[in-house]
Backbone bond lengths (Angstrom), bond angles and torsions (degrees), N, CA, C in turn:
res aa  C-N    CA-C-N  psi(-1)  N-CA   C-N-CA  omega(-1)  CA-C   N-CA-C  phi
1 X - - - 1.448 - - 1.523 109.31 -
2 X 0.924 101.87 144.25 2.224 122.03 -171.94 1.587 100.71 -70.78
3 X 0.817 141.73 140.98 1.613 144.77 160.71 1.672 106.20 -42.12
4 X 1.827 104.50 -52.33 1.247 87.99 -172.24 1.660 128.73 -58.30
5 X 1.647 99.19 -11.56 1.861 111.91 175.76 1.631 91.42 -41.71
6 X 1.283 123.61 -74.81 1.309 149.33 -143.14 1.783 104.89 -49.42
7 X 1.633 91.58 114.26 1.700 113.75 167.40 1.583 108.31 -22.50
8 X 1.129 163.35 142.17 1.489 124.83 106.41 1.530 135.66 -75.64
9 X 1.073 132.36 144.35 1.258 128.64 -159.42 1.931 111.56 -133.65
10 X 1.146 120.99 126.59 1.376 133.35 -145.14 1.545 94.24 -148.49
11 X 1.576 108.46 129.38 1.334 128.73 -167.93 1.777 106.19 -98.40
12 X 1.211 107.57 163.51 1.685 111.57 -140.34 1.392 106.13 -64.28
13 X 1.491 111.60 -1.94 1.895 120.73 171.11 1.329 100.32 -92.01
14 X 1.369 120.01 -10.49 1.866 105.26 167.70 1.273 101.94 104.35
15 X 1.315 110.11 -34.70 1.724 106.71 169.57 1.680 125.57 -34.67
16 X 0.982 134.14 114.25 1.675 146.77 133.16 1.291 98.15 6.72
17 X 1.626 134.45 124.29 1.631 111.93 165.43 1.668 83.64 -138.65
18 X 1.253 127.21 -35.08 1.667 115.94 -178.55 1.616 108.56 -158.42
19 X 1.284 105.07 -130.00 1.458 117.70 -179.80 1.945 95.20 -166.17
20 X 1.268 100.42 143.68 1.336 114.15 156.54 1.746 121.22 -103.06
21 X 1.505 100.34 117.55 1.704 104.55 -175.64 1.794 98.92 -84.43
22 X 1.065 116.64 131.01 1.491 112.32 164.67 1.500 104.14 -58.15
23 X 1.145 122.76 168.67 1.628 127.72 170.51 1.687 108.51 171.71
24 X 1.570 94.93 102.22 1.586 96.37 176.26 1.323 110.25 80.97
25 X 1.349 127.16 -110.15 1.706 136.19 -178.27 1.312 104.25 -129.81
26 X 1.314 117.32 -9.99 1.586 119.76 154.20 1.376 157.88 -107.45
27 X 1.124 131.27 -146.16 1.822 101.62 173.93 1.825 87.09 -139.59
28 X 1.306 120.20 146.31 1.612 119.73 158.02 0.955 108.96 -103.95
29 X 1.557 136.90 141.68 1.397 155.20 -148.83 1.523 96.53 -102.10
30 X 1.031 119.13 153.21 1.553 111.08 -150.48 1.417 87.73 -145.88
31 X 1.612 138.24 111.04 1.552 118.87 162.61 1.226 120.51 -73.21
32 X 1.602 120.75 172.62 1.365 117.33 -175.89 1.472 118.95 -68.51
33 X 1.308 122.99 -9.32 1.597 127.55 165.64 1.403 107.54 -81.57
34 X 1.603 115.88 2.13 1.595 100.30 -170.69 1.452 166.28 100.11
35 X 1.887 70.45 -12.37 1.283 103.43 177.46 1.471 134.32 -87.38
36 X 1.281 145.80 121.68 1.221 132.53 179.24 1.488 110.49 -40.30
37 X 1.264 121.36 136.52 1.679 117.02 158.94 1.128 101.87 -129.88
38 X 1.395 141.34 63.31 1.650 145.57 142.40 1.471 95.30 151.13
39 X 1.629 94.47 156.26 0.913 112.47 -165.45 2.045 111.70 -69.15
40 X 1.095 133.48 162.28 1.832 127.77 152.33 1.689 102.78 5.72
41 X 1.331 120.73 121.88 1.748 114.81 175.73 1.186 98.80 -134.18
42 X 1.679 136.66 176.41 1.324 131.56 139.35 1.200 138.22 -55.58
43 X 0.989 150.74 143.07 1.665 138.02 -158.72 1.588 131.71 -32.63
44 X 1.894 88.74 -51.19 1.543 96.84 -169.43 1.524 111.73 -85.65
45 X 1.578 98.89 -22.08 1.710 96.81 170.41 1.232 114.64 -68.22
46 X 0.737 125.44 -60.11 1.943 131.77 174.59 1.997 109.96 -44.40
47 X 1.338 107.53 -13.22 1.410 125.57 -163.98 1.849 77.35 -99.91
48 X 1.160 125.76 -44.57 1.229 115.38 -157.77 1.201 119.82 -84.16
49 X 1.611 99.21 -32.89 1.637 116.68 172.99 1.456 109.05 -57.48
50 X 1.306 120.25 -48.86 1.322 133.44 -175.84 1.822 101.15 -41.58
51 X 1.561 94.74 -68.76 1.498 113.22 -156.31 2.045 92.00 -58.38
52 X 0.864 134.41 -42.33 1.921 150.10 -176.92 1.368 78.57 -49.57
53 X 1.471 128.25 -101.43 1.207 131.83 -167.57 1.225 118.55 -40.56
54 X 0.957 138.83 -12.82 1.483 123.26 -177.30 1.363 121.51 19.11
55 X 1.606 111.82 -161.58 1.363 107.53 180.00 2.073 116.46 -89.97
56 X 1.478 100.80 -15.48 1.510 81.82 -173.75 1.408 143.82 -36.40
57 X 1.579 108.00 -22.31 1.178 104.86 -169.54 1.950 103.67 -90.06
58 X 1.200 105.08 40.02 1.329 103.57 173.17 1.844 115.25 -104.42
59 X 1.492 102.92 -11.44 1.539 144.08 168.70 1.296 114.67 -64.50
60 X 1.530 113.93 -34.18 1.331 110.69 -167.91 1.527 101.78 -96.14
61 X 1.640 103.21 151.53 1.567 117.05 179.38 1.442 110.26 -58.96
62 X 1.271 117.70 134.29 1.651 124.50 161.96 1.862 113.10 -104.60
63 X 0.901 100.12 165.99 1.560 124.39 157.91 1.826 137.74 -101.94
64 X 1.554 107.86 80.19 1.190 104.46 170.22 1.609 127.24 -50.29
65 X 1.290 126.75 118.30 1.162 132.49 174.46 1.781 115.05 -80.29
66 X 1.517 141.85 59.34 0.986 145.11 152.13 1.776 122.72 9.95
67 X 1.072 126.94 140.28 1.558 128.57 -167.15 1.652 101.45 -60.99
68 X 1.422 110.51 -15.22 1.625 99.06 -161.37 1.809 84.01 -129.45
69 X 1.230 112.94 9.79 1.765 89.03 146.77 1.696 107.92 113.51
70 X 2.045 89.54 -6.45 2.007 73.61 -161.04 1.606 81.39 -106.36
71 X 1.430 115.54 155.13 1.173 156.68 148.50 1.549 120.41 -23.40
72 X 1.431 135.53 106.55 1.444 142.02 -168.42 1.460 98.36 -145.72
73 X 1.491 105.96 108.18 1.680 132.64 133.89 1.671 95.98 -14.11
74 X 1.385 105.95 125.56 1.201 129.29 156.21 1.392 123.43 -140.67
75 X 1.246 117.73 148.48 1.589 113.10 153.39 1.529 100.52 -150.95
76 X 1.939 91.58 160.82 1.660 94.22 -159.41 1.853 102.12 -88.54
77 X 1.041 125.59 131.11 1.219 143.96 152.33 1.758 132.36 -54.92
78 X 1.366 104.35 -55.35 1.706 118.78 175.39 1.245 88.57 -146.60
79 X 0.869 91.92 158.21 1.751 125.08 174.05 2.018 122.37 -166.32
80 X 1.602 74.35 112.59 2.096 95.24 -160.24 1.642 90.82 -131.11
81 X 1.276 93.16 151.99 1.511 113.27 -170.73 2.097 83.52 -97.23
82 X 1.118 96.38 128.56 1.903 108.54 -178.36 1.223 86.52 -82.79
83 X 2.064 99.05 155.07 1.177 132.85 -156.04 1.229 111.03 -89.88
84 X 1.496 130.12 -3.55 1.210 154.39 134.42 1.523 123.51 -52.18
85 X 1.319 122.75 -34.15 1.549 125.83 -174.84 2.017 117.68 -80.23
């Protein structure tokens, strides 16, 4: 399935919090990095998971993994769904 399939779903301040992927008879909650966070749900659960997570964890430090393996300090700056997706 194309990105553009994909719900977006925005918590009652209007904020961006993920996307819902259809899948099967359900939807998977999709964060704004993209990531699956549970498996196929019913609407409002996957609506709920979304709204729980919010965005904080876009705050927290990551670890770039480099082509040759070593380890780079990151943190996210913007985060936009590309004009391609």
């Amino acid at each position: 399935m194309h990105r553009r399939d994909w719900i977006e779903h925005r918590r009652a301040d209007g904020e961006r919090v993920g996307w819902m992927r259809p899948e099967g008879d359900g939807f998977v909650p999709v964060d704004l990095l993209g990531r699956d966070r549970a498996p196929a749900l019913d609407w409002l659960s996957a609506e709920e998971l979304l709204d729980e997570l919010g965005i904080g964890y876009l705050a927290e430090p990551y670890v770039l993994e480099r082509a040759d393996g070593a380890p780079c300090g990151c943190a996210s700056s913007r985060c936009r769904r590309s004009a391609s997706g």
